[in-house]
C-alpha positions, 0 to 999 in steps of 0.5 A: 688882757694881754701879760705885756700892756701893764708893763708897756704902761708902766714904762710910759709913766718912767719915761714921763717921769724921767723927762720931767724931772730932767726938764726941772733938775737943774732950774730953780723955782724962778727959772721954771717959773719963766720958762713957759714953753718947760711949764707946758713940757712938764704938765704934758709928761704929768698928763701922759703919767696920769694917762698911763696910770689909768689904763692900768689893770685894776689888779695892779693898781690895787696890788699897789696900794702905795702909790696914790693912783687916785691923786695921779689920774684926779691931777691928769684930769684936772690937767686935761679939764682945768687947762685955764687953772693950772698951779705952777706950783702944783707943777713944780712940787710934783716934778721936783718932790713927787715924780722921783719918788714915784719914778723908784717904785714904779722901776720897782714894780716893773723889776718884779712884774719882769721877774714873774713875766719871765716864769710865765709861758704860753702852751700851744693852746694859748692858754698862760702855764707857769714855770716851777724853778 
């Protein structure tokens, strides 16, 4: 696996986040509950964060226990599978509670993940070596 497609992941569940939480942050429940054209565009960012989350490296969803990674991708596929279901609700809550929580540690995760990029290098052959600093 190449050392950038979990950062590139990532990067897509922070933009998602951003999107969505700039779609609701100035609504009230009523509004965003008017709005269907916003409903979709959120569900669609919640789909993309879902996504992203799944095709991330065991490792660093296992290395990253505190984000509930099951619950993320479980809501993505009954997005996809349930379309005719979806809680508006469930929608609201994730992108107003749930989402800026989220959005903080996984800027986190990519701070660091930059930081041990950035002392890894690739020797002629290819092969990863690390830097001693």
């Amino acid at each position: 696996m190449l050392l950038d497609t979990d950062l590139t992941r990532l990067r897509h569940i922070v933009e998602s986040s951003q999107e969505a939480i700039g779609y609701v942050q100035s609504l009230t429940r009523a509004e965003f509950e008017t709005q269907r054209p916003l409903q979709h565009s959120v569900v669609r960012c919640i789909e993309i964060i879902g996504e992203a989350s799944c095709r991330l490296s065991d490792t660093l969803r296992k290395s990253n226990p505190q984000i509930p990674w099951v619950d993320i991708i479980s809501m993505r596929n009954r997005i996809v599978h349930a379309y005719f279901d979806i809680d508006v609700d469930v929608v609201w809550k994730t992108a107003i509670e749930d989402l800026p929580f989220l959005l903080i540690q996984i800027e986190d995760i990519i701070k660091i993940r930059l930081i041990t990029l950035s002392h890894v290098f690739l020797d002629d052959s290819g092969s990863f070596i690390q830097l001693l600093c």
